[in-house]
GUFIRO-423155 format. One record per residue (C-alpha): residue in one letter; x, y, z. Coordinates in steps of 0.001 Angstrom, whole numbers, padded with zeros to 6 digits, always signed. Each point is the difference from the previous one (the first is absolute). Layout:
N
AXYZ
...
This chain:
670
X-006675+025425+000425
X-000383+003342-001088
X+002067+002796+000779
X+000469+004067-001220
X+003052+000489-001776
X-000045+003536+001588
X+000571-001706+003399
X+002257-002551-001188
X+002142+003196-000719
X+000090+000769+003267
X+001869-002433+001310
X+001804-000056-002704
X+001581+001861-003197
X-001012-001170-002957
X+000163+003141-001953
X+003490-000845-001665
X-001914-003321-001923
X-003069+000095-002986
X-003468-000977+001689
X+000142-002875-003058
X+003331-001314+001112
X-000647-000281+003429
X-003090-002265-000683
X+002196-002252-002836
X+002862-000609+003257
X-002751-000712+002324
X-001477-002649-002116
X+003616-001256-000447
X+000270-000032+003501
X-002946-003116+000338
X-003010+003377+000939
X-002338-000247-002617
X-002032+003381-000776
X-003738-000746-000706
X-001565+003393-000216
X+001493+004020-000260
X-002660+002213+000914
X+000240+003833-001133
X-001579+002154+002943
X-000579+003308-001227
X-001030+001587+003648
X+003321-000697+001303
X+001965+000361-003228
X+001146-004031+001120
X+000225-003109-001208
X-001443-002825+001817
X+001765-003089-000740
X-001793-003315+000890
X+003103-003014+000343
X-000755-003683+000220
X+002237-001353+003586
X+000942-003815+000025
X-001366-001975+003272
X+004205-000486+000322
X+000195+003814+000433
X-002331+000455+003162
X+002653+002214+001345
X-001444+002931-002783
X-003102+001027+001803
X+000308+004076-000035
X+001821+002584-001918
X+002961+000554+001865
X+000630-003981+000153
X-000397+000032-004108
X+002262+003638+000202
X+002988-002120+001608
X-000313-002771-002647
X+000404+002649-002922
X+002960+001580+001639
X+001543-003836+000162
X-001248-000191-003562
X+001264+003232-001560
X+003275+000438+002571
X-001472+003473+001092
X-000214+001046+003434
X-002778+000596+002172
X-001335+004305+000410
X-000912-000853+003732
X+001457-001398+003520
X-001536-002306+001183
X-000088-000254+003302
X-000025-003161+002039
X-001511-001220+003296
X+002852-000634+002852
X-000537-003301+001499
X+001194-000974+003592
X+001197-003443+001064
X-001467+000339+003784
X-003257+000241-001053
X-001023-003176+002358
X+000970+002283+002975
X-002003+002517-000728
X-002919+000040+002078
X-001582+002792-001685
X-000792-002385-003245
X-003110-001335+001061
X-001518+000096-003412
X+002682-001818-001988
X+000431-002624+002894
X-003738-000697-000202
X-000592+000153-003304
X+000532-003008-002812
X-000947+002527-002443
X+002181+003169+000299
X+004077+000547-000118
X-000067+003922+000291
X-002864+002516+000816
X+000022+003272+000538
X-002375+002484+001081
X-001071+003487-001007
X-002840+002356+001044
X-000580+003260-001994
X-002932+002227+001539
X-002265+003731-001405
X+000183-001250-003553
X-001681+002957-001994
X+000436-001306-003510
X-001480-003371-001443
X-000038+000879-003425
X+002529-001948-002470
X+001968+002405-002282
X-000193-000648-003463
X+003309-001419-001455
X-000639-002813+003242
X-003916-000424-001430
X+001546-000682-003482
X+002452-002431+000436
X-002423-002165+001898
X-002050+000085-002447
X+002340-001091-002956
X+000632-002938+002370
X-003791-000713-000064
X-000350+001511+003588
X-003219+002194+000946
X+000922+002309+002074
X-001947+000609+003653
X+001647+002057+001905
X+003533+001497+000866
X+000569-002578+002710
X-000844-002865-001922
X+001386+001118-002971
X+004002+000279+001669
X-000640-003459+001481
X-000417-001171-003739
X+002590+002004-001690
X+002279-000742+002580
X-000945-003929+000008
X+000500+000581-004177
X+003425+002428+000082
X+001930-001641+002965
X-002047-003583+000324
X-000833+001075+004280
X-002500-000820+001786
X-001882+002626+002053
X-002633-000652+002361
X-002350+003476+000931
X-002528-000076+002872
X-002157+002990+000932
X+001352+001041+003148
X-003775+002180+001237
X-001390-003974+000511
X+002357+000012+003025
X-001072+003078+001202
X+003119+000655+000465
X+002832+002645-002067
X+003209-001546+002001
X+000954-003841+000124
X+001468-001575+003227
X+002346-002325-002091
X-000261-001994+003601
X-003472-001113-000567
X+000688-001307-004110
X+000221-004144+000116
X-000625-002857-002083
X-002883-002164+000197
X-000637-003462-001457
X-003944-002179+000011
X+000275-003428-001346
X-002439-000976-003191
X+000831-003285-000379
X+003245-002205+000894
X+002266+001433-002850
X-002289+003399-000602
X+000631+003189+002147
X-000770+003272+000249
X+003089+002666+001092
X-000828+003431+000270
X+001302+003457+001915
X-001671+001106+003021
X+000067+003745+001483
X-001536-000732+003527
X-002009-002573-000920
X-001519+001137-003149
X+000739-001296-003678
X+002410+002128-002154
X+001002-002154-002617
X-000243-003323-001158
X+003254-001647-000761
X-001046-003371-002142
X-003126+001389-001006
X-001774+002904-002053
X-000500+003211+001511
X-003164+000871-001426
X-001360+001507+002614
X+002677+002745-000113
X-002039+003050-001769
X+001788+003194-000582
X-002450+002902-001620
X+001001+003854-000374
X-001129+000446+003519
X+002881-001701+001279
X+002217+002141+002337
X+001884-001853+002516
X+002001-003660-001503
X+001998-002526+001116
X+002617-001108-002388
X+000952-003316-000171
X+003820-001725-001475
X+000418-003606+000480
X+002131-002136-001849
X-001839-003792-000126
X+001392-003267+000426
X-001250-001284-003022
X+002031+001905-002419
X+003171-001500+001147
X+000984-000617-003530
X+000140+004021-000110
X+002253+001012+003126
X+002529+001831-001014
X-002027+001832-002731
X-002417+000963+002947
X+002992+000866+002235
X+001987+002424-002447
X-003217+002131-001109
X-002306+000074+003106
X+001175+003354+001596
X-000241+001580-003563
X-003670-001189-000067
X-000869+001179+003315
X+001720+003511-000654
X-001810+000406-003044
X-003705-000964+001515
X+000850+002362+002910
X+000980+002677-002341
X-002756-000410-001669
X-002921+000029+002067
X+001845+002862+002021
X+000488+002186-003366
X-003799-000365-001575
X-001878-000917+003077
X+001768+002366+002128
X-000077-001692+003669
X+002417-000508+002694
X+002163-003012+000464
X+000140-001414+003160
X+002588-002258+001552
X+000133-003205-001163
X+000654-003593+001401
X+002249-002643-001307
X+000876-003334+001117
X+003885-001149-000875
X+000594-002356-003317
X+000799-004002+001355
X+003086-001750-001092
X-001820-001174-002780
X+001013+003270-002098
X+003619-001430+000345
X+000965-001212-003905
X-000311-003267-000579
X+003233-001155-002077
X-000935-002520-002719
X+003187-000903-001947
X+000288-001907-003459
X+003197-001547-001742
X-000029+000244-003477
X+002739-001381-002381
X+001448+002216-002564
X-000389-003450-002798
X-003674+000185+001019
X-000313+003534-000939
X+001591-000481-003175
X-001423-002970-001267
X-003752+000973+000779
X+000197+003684-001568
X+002472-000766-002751
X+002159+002140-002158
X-000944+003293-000483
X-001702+001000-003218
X+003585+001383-001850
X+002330-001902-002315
X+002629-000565+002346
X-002302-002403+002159
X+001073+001520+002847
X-001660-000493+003625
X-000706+001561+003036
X+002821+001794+002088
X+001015-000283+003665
X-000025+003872+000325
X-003594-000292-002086
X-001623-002861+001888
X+000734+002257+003336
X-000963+003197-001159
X-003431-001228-000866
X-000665-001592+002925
X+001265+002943+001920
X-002885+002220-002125
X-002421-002494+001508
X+001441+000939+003368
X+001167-003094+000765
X+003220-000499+001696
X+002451-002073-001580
X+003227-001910+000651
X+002025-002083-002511
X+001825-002905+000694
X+003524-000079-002540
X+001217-003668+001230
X-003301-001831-000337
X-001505+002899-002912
X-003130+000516+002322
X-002435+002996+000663
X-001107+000216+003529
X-003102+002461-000588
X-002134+001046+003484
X-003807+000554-001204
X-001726+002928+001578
X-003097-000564+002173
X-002658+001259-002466
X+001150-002266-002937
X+000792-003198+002437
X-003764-001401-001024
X+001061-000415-003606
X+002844-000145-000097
X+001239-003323+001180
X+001938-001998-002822
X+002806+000295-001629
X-001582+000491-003637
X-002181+003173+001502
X+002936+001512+000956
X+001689-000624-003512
X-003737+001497-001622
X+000820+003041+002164
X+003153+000735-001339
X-000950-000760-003982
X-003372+002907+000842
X+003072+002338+001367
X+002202-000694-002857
X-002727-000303-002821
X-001760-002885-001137
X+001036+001471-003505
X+003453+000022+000012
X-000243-003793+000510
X+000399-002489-003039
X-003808-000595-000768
X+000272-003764-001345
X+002140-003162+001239
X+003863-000140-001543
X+000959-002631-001888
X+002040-002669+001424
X+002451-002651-001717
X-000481-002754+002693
X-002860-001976-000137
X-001925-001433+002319
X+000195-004037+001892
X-002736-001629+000166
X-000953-001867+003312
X+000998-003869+000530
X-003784-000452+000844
X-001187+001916-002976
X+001730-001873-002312
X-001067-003443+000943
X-003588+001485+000106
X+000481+000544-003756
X+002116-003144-000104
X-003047-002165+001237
X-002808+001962-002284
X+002353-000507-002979
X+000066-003995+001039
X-003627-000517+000878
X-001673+001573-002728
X+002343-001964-001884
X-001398-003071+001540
X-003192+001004-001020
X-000953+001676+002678
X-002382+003774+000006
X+001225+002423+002421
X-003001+001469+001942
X-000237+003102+002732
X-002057-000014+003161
X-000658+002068+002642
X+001720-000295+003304
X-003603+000719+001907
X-001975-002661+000913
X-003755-000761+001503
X+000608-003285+001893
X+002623-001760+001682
X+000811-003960+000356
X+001777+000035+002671
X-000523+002236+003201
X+003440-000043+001486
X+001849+001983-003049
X-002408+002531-001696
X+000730+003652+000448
X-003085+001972+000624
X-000221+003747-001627
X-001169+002464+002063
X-002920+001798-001342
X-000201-001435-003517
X-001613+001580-002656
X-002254-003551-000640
X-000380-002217+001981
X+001137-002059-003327
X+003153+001013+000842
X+000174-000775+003663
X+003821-001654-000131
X+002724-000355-001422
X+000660-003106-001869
X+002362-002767+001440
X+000772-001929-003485
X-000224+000267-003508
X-001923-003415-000838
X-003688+001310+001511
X+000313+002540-002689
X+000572-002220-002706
X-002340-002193+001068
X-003098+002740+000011
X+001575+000630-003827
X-000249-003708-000888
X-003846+000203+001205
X-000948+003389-002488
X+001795-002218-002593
X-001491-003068+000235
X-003242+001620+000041
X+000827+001384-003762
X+000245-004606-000716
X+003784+000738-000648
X+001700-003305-000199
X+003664+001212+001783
X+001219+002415+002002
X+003530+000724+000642
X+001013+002860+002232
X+002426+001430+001927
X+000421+003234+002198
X+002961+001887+001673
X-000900+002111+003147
X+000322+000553+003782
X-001714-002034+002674
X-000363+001437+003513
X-000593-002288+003175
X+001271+000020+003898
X+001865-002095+001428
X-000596-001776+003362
X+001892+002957+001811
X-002496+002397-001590
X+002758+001890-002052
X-001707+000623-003562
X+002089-001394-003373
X+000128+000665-003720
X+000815-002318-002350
X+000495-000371-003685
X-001476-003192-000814
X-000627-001830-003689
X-003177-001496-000269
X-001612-001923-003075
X-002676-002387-000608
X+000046-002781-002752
X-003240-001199-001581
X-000756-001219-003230
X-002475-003166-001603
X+002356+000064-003533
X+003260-000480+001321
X+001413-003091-002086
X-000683-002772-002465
X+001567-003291+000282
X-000775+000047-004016
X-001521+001642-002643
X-003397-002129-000201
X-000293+000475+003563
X-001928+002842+001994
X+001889+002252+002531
X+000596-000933+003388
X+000059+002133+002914
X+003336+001535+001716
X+000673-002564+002743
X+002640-000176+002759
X+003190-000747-001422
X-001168+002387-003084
X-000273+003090+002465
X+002815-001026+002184
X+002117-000231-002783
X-000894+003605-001488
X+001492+001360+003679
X+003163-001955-000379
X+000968+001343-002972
X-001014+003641+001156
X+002906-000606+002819
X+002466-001858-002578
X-000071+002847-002379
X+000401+002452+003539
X+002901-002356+000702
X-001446-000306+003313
X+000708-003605+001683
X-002790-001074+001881
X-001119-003297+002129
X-003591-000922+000306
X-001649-001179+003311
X-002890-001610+001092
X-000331+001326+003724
X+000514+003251+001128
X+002342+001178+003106
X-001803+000879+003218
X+002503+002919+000446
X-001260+001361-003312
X-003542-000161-000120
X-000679+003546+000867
X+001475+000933-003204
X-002677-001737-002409
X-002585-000737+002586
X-001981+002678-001366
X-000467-001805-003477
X+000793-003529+000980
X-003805-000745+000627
X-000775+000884-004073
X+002031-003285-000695
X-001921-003379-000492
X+001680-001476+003180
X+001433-003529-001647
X+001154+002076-003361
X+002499+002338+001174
X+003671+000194+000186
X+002204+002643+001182
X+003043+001747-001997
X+003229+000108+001715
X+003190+001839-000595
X+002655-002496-000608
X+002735+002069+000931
X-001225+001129+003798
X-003196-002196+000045
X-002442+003049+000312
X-003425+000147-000534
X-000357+001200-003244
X-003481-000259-001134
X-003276-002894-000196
X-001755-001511-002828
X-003164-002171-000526
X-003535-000789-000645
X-002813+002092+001020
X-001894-001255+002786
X-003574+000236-000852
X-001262-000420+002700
X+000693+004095+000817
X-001361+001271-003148
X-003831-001043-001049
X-001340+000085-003535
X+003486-000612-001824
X+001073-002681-002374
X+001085-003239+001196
X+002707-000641-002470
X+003384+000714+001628
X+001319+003594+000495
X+003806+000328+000886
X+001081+002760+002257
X+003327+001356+001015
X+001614+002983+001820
X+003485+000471+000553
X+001395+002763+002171
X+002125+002535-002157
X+003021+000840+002317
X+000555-003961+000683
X-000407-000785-003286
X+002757+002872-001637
X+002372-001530+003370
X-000328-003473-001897
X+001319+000876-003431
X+003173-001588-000874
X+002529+002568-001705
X+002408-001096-002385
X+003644+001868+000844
X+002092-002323-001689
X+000149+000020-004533
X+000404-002803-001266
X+001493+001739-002766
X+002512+002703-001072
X-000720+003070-001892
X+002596+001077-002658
X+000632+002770-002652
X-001724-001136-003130
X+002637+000158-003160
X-000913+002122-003043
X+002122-002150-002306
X-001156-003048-002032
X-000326-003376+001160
X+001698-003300-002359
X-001554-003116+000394
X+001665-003285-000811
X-001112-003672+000587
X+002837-002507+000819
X+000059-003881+000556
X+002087-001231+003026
X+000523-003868+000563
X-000224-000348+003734
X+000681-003245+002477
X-003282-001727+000472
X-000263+000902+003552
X+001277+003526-000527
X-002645+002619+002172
X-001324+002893-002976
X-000551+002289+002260
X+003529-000370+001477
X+000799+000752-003365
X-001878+002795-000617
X+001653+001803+002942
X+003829-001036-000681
X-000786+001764-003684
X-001581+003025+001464
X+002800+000466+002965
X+002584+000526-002194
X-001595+002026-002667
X-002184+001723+002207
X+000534+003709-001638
X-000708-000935-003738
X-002510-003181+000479
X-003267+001536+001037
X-001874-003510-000036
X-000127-003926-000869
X-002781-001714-001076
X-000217-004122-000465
X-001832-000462-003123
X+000432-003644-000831
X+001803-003300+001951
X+001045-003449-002072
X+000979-003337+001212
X+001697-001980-002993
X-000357-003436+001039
X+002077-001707-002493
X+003182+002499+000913
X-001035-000049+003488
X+000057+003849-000229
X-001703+002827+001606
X-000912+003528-001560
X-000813+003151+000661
X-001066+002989-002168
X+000209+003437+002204
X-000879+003109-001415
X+001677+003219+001050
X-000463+003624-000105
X+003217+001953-000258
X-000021+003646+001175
X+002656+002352+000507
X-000990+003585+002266
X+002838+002294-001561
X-000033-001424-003426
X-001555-001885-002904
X+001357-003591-000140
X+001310-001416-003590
X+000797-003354-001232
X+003622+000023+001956
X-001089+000682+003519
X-002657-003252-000184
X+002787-002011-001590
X+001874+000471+002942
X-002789-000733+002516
X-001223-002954-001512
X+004051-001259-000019
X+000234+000910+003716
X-003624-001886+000891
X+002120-002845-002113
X+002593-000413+002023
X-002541+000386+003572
X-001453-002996-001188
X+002711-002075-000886
């Protein structure tokens, strides 16, 4: 969009602020400059700015004159002056356009006749053309810089095709012709002939310097609803100014004109958002000074006053109630546009510019951590993590697969419903290469419907199990291949280090087939057993033999398959909440260790013993260890040798102290 900074000025003051500082707070304000143009005619400067799609609103130079006043806090130089709407405009009959038209919310109607003058003054030729405008002729020229300065529409007919210098407002009416079923023409008639086309070029409009009699045309369309209130609060000053105008250069008469009244459309349209203050204040942070303060109350409002937005705060429940203004209502619609607003107001710059540093860390997610809990395991097993993608070309089963609508390949037609096809298209590239084993396992999301047609995700585990080398029953023996109980056996330990208890069963439940059915038919049919959880008997996951009979050209040596669902699997793992042990301040004084024989009753229990000691030296004997046990036959006489380590937690023991344990252990054992 470009615009003349000589206009801009006219709508606004911007002599008080540098020419350079006004473009850096533009730029800080989210406009980006592209191009300053020096025009030397004009003594000007055309400046060419780059709008965002999310900015629509922006179209002219009084829109972008508003924005800067929001920007800079400076007031507008001009009134504008706004259309009065009326809320009986269904009973009046005299609004025969509007009530026929799907195209038009306002028109209004002006004829000026005897023009003398058709010659564009200068200053009007040169700003068209440092907006890349050739100029015609006056006429056309004010319906651009008009279209450019206030963003207006005007239609112009030449009135001599009518043969006519005075309308009879009675005889203008809509017309509509069909093109197709959804395509149709809408244009104004003036007793039956075309004026102007309403959804369609006016090409055939031609104005020349010869022009003398016009009809003026100022309609307000349907189809810049987004725009309303814009269109509402500067459409008299356009149509003063074109009037003025073509009065003052090409010196005709204005006639009476013809309006028809503004629908109850034109009434505002309250859109309200709730923001909390916490939301503000965590998404923009402190501010950038080295008390880390943020945001006020009073500072919040007053920008979002600026942005002429009115604004009600909530004490009890610390909540802004802000009403958004017709014109911004298409983009602004969340809660974090609203919070970019007031940050532009404020000043991106006075923001901290990089994330603070926080004490707390971080949890990690219960599902997370058995993800790494399981890699940890099976590559410890001896298993190689691989990495698919979750796109797919073919499906097993019709009843499950989720079709992608327009795919990029038709490679990638679904979305896969298990892990194990995957794996098993890896074990082909593999064995292809002659490699001898292959022992893989993958971690990703499965999609499938159920039989009520609601779509699910799933985190599923998935490996296969293939190797020629496994195991030798001796050294002068050659390797054997994994069998059965080999594979089975690597997938019990997996869930015995998980601490998961499982049970392991033949059949499957009828009431649970819809949950595996999608991979159930990968499964040689008489070697495969289903994992249950032994705590609520769930389904927790399959494993098996491949069936060949799905896959052609692979080996016939036995593959082993398995796929356990994620969330049932993490719901199976048995936690420990009760020690076994109790943790105690270690002492930083030295230990003494002595070794003493104790003749004991043949049937006397050691490890009753052991604990009668320990009870009743518990603070200074820190452990007893058995080290030797006689039977003296000819005596008939049993003996024990226990040795124990003497520490004290205040103090360093000496020779004394032990004396008197060992006397008290004594008399215990007496």
């Amino acid at each position: 969009m470009k615009f003349s900074w000589k206009i801009l000025n006219f709508f606004i003051n911007l002599e008080s602020i540098h020419f350079t500082e006004f473009i850096e707070k533009l730029a800080l304000a989210g406009f980006e400059v592209e191009e300053i143009e020096e025009n030397n005619k004009t003594i000007d400067k055309i400046i060419n700015l780059n709008i965002t799609s999310n900015r629509k609103e922006i179209f002219c130079i009084i829109n972008l004159a508003q924005e800067i006043s929001i920007i800079l806090n400076i007031p507008l130089k001009i009134k504008l002056i706004p259309i009065k709407y009326y809320k009986d405009y269904h009973k009046n009959k005299t609004n025969k356009i509007i009530q026929k038209s799907a195209e038009i919310i306002y028109i209004k109607i002006q004829t000026i006749t005897n023009l003398l003058n058709n010659e564009s003054p200068k200053w009007l030729k040169n700003h068209l053309q440092s907006c890349n405008i050739i100029s015609s002729s006056l006429l056309s020229d004010i319906q651009q810089y008009i279209n450019i300065k206030w963003g207006q529409e005007i239609l112009i007919f030449n009135l001599n095709e009518l043969t006519t210098k005075f309308l009879d407002f009675n005889l203008i009416d809509i017309s509509k012709s069909n093109i197709s079923n959804a395509n149709y023409i809408e244009k104004i008639i003036y007793n039956h002939k075309d004026l102007f086309y309403l959804n369609k070029t006016n090409d055939y409009l031609t104005l020349n310097n010869k022009t003398q009699n016009i009809i003026l045309c100022f309609i307000i369309r349907k189809i810049n609803i987004n725009n309303l209130t814009n269109t509402k609060k500067i459409f008299h000053n356009a149509y003063y100014e074109t009037i003025k105008l073509i009065s003052t250069f090409g010196k005709g008469i204005v006639n009476k004109s013809y309006q028809e009244n503004i629908p109850q459309i034109f009434l505002d349209n309250k859109q309200v958002l709730k923001i909390k203050k916490n939301n503000i204040k965590y998404i923009l942070g402190p501010l950038n000074i080295k008390t880390f303060k943020f945001l006020s109350n009073h500072e919040i409002i007053n920008c979002l006053k600026q942005l002429k937005f009115k604004v009600k705060y909530s004490y009890k429940y610390k909540i802004f109630k802000i009403q958004i203004p017709n014109n911004r209502q298409h983009d602004l619609k969340r809660d974090i546009d609203i919070i970019e607003e007031i940050s532009r107001i404020y000043g991106f710059q006075y923001f901290l510019n990089h994330l603070p540093n926080y004490q707390t860390k971080g949890n990690i997610s219960k599902k997370s951590f058995y993800k790494n809990k399981i890699r940890y395991i099976l590559r410890d097993l001896g298993l190689n993590e691989v990495i698919h993608t979750s796109l797919t070309h073919k499906k097993l089963s019709k009843l499950h697969n989720i079709t992608i609508y327009n795919p990029i390949t038709e490679d990638q037609k679904f979305l896969r419903n298990n892990i194990i096809e995957n794996l098993i298209q890896n074990y082909k590239v593999n064995s292809k290469q002659k490699t001898y084993k292959t022992e893989i396992f993958e971690i990703g999301q499965i999609f499938y419907s159920n039989n009520i047609k609601n779509y699910i995700e799933e985190t599923h585990v998935g490996g296969l199990i293939y190797n020629t080398n496994f195991i030798k029953q001796n050294w002068s023996n050659k390797s054997t291949n994994l069998n059965w109980f080999h594979a089975k056996g690597i997938i019990e330990n997996f869930f015995e280090r998980l601490n998961v208890h499982i049970t392991w069963h033949k059949l499957l439940r009828t009431n649970e087939y819809t949950t595996i059915q999608h991979i159930h038919n990968y499964f040689h049919y008489n070697k495969v057993i289903y994992i249950y959880n032994q705590k609520n008997n769930n389904l927790i996951g399959i494993f098996g033999q491949i069936n060949h009979k799905y896959f052609d050209n692979i080996d016939k040596n036995p593959i082993y398959l398995f796929e356990i669902n994620l969330t049932q699997l993490i719901k199976g793992v048995y936690l420990n909440k009760h020690l076994n042990y109790r943790a105690k301040k270690y002492s930083i004084y030295p230990s003494v260790i002595r070794d003493i024989s104790i003749n004991i009753k043949q049937n006397k229990n050691i490890h009753e013993i052991k604990s009668l000691v320990q009870k009743n030296n518990i603070d200074l004997i820190e452990s007893i260890e058995l080290i030797s046990e006689y039977y003296n036959k000819k005596i008939s006489k049993r003996f024990i040798c226990l040795r124990i380590t003497y520490r004290s937690y205040n103090r360093t023991l000496n020779n004394i102290d032990i004396e008197k344990i060992n006397h008290n252990i004594q008399e215990l054992l007496k």
